[in-house]
N, C-alpha and C positions, 0 to 999 in steps of 0.2 A: 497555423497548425490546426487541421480539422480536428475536429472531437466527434468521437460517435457512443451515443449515450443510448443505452439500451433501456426496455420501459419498464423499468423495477421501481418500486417503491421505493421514495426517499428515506436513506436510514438517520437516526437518531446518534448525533454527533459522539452520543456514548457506546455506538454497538462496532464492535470490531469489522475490519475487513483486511482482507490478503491482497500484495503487489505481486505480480508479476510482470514482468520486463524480458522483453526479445531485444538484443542489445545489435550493433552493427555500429560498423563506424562514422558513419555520419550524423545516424539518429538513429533514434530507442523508441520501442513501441512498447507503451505502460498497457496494461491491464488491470481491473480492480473487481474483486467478487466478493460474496458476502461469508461468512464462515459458513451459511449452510450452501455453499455455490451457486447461485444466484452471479449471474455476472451485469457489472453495473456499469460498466464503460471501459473504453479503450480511447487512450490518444496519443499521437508521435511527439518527442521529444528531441529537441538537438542532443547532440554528444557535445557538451560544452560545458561548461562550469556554473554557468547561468540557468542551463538547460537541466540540470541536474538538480539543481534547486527547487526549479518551476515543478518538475516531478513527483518531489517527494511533498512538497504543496498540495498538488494535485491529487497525490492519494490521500492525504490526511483529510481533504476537505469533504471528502465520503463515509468519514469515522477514525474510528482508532487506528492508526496502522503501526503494528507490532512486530509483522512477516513480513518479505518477502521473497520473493525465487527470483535470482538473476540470472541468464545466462553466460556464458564465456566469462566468467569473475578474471579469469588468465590473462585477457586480451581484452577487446574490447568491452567488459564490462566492468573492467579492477578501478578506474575510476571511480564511476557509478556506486559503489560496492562500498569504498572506503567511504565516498560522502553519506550513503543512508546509516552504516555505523557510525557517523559522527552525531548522526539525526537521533540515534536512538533505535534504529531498527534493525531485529536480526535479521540479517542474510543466510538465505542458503543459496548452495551454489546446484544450477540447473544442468542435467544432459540435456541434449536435444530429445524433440519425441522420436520413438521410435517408428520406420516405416510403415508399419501396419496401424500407427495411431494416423500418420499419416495421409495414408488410402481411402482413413473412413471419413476422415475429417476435410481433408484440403491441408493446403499450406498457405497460411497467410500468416503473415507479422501477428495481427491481431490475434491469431490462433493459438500461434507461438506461445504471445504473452500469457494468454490465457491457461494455456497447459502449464506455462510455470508456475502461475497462480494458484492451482488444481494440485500440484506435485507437495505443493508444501502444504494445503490446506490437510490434502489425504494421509502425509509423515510419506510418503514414499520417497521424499527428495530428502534427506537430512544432514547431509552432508555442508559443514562450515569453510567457506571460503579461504584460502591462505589471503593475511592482510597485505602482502608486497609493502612495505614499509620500513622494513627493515635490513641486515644485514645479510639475509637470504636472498631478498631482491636485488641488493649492491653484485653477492656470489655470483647470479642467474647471468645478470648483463655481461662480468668480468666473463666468464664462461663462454658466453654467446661469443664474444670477441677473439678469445681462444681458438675457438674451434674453427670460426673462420680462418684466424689466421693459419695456424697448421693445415687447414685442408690449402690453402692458398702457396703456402711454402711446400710442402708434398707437390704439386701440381708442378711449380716453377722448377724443382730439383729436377722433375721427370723431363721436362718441358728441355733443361739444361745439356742431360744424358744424352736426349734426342738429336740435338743438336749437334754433337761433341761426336755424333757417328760421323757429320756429312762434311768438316772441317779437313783443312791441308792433311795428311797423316802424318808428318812430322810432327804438326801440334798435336794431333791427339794422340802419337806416339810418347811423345813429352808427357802429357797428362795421365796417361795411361799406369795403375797402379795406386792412384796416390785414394789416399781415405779421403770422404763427402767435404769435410773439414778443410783439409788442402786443397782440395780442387775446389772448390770456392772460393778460397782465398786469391789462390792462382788467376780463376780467369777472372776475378774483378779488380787483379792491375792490367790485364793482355789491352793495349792499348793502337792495336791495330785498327783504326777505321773506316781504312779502305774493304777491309774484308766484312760483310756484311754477318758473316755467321759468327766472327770473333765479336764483332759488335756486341749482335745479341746474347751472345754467352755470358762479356763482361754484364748488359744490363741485367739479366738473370741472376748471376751471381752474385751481385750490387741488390735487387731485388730480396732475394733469399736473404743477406745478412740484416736488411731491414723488416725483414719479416721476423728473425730469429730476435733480435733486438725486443720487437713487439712483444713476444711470447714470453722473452723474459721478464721484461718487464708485466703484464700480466697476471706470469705466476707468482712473481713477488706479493702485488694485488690482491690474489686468492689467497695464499698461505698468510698476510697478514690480516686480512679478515677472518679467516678460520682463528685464528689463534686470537683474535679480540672475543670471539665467542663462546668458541667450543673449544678449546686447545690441549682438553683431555681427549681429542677424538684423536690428535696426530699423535698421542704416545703410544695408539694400540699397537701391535705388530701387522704389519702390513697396509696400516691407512698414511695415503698422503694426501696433500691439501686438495688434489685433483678429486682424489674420491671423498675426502670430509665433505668436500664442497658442493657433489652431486648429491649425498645424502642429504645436509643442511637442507638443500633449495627445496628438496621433496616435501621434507618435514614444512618448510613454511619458516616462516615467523612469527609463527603460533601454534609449535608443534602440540601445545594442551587440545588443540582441536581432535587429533590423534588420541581414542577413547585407551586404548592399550596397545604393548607393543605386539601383539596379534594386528591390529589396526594397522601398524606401520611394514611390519611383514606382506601385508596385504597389498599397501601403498607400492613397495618399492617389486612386488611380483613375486615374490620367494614363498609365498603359501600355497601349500599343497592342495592342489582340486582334486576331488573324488569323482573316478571314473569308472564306476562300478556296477554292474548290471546283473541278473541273475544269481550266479555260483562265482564271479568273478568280484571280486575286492581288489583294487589297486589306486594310487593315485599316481597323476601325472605332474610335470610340470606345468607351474602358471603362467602364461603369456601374457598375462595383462600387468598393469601396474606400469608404477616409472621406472621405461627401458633404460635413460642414464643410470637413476639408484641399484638398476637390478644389474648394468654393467659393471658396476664401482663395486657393488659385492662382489662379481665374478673375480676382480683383480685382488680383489683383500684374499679372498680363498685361493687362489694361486700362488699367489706372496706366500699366505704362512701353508700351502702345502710344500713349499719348496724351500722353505726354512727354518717355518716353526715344528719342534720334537712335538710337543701336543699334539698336532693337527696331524705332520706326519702320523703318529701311532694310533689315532683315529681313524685315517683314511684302512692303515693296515687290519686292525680289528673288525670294520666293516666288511671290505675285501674279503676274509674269512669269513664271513656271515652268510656270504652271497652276494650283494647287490654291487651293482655296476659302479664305475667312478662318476658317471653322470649322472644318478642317482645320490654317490658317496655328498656328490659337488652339492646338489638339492641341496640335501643338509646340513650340510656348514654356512652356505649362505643365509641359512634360517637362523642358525645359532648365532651370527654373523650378528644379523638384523638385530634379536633380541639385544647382545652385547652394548650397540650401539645406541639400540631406545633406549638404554637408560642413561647415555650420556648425553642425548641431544632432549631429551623434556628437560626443560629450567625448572624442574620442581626437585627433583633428584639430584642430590651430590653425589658427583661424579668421582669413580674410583677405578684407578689404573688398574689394567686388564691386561696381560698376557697374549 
């Protein structure tokens, strides 16, 4: 492992220094600067368990280490990340630099580390990592798995349709009417194996029920983890496990990181950005945030526009006011959010909501 050790004065085992780490999956490049920025070495680290140790070594043996900046805390550095909190050391979690820090600088690992180093030294990065250790991170996986399978089951059904055009038309005269349901059933006894498209139909259809199996199973998965945690979220009107479950993962497993529910509004996209210039005052919608969380609201505000009398008689009040339904939407999403931060932070007892 090369080390390149820059010509600073050696510091005195009591004076503080900041980590930063460019993370990647193989190896980690550490960086280590003084708190007046002074940068005092850089060296590569495996992505290993061993490697991960040797690191946090490696910075302490240059002073106190209290900070640091990791990159990709999500992926390849949630490892990393849980070990230095075990160390003792706060983490914050790092963006990339931005292009134009880029252009002036170069790009190098070593750079990387360094600007995360700089990011947390400055307060500009302040942002605390979700721990993934918990039943947020169980949700995340379950989810992952989900959503493959449903895009995988959609594909096959379409893939089945396809197929069920170029067959005898007898059979597909036969088939012809019946709901997704029955005609699954149907073609996974057709036990024609001379004919290559009945073939494939029946594997399709054999395919699809064990994809349907998966999901349900799955969702069971989800819905029992939502309800070991949160399970005042599935009593609101219009939340089901699918959306408790996108909002939970946002939040983390340590939704206290989340300073207020402003903070979580911000998280999941639903805060209004001001786009206002001269004589013009207006705000738009937010595009950024987590696009899952900010879908799962979209569906809780559908639900109760289409069920719930409150939300109904809110949309209609609005409506007379003037503003658009896609404006009206904005804001229930937001009141949405708020409803929900107080039942997903563990410090608040939770009280069923309407």
């Amino acid at each position: 492992m090369p080390q390149t050790t820059l010509p600073v004065q050696q510091l005195s085992v009591a004076e503080e220094v900041v980590l930063g780490v460019d993370t990647h999956k193989d190896v980690h490049v550490a960086a280590v600067i003084t708190t007046l920025g002074a940068s005092l070495a850089h060296q590569e680290f495996p992505a290993t368990a061993q490697g991960y140790r040797q690191l946090a070594s490696w910075g302490r043996s240059f002073g106190v280490l209290k900070r640091a900046g990791v990159e990709c805390t999500g992926s390849y550095g949630a490892a990393l990340a849980r070990v230095l909190r075990r160390e003792g050391i706060e983490v914050t979690e790092i963006n990339q630099p931005d292009r134009a820090t880029r252009r002036k600088r170069g790009k190098t690992d070593a750079v990387d580390a360094d600007a995360a180093a700089r990011a947390v030294l400055s307060g500009r990065a302040t942002t605390t990592p979700k721990t993934a250790d918990g039943p947020a991170a169980d949700m995340r996986v379950l989810r992952l798995a989900k959503e493959s399978a449903v895009k995988a089951r959609t594909q096959a059904m379409n893939q089945l349709k396809a197929v069920l055009l170029a067959v005898d038309p007898g059979l597909r005269e036969s088939l012809a009417g019946l709901t997704n349901r029955t005609l699954i059933a149907t073609c996974a006894e057709l036990n024609d194996d001379r004919d290559q498209a009945v073939f494939t139909m029946r594997l399709l259809a054999r395919r699809i029920q064990s994809l349907t199996d998966e999901i349900k199973e799955l969702t069971r998965r989800t819905t029992k983890a939502v309800r070991a945690c949160r399970p005042h979220l599935l009593e609101l009107v219009g939340v089901g496990p699918d959306s408790a479950a996108a909002l939970i993962i946002a939040a983390g497993d340590n939704p206290e990181r989340l300073a207020d529910e402003a903070a979580f509004a911000a998280l999941c996209g639903v805060s209004p950005v001001e786009q206002s210039s001269g004589k013009t005052q207006r705000r738009r919608l937010n595009r950024g945030g987590n696009r899952q969380a900010n879908a799962a609201l979209y569906r809780i505000v559908m639900t109760r526009i289409r069920w719930d009398e409150r939300t109904q008689a809110y949309l209609l009040r609005r409506t007379a006011q003037g503003l658009s339904k896609r404006e009206i939407i904005r804001c229930l999403k937001r009141y949405v959010a708020r409803e929900l931060y107080r039942l997903i932070q563990p410090t608040t007892t939770p009280t069923t909501a309407a």
